[in-house]
C-alpha positions in Angstrom: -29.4 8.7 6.7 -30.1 5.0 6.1 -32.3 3.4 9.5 -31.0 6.0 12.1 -32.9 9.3 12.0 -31.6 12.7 13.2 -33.0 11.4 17.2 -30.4 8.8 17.2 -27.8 10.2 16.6 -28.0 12.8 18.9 -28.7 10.1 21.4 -25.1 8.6 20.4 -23.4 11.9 21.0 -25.0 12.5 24.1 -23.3 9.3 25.6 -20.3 10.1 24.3 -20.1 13.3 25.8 -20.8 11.6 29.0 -18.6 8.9 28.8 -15.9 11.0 27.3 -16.4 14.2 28.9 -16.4 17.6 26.5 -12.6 17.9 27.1 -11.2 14.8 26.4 -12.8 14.7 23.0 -10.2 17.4 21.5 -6.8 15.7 23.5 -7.9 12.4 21.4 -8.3 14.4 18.2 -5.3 15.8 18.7 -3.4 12.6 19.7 -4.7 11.1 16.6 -3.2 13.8 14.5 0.0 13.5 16.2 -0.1 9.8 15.4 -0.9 10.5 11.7 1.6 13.5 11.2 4.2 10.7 12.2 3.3 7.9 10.5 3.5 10.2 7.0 7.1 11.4 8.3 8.0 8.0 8.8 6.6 7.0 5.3 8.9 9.6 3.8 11.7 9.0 5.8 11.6 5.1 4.1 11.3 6.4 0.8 14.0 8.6 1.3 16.6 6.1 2.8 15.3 3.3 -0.3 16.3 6.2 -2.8 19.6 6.5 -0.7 20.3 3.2 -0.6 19.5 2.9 -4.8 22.1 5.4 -5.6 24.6 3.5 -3.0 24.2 0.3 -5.3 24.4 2.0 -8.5 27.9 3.6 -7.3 29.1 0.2 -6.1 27.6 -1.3 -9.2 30.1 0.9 -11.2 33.2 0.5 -8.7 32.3 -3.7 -9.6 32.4 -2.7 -13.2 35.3 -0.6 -13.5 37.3 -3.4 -11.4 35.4 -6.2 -13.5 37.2 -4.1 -16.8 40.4 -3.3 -14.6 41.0 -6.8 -13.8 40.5 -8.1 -17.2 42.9 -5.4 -18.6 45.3 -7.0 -16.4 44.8 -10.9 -17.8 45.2 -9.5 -21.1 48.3 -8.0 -20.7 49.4 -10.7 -18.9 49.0 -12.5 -22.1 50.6 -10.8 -24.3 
């Protein structure tokens, strides 16, 4: 295990426990995988509103083109 031997690393989780105490060591795991659980929801709730907001632009894209074509129907038989 690199420089630290068996020894010290019990000697680390010994202070933690008493710094910690044996009870709040599970209410911080937990909290952190509430904070991860939401920060993947959130991560698909962007993805999901940028695929949204693709297919909005590709719909007005073809409103824009069918007016574009609409409008230039009009100039032409304005010409004749």
């Amino acid at each position: 295990m690199g420089t630290f031997s068996i020894w010290h690393w019990l000697v680390v989780l010994v202070i933690v426990l008493l710094l910690f105490g044996a009870g709040k060591i599970p209410k911080l795991a937990g909290d952190m995988a509430k904070g991860i659980k939401a920060f993947k929801s959130g991560l698909k709730d962007e993805d999901e509103s940028q695929s949204r907001s693709g297919e909005t632009k590709a719909i007005e894209g073809e409103k824009v083109v069918h007016t574009a074509n609409a409008s230039a129907q009009k100039d032409e038989a304005a010409k004749h």
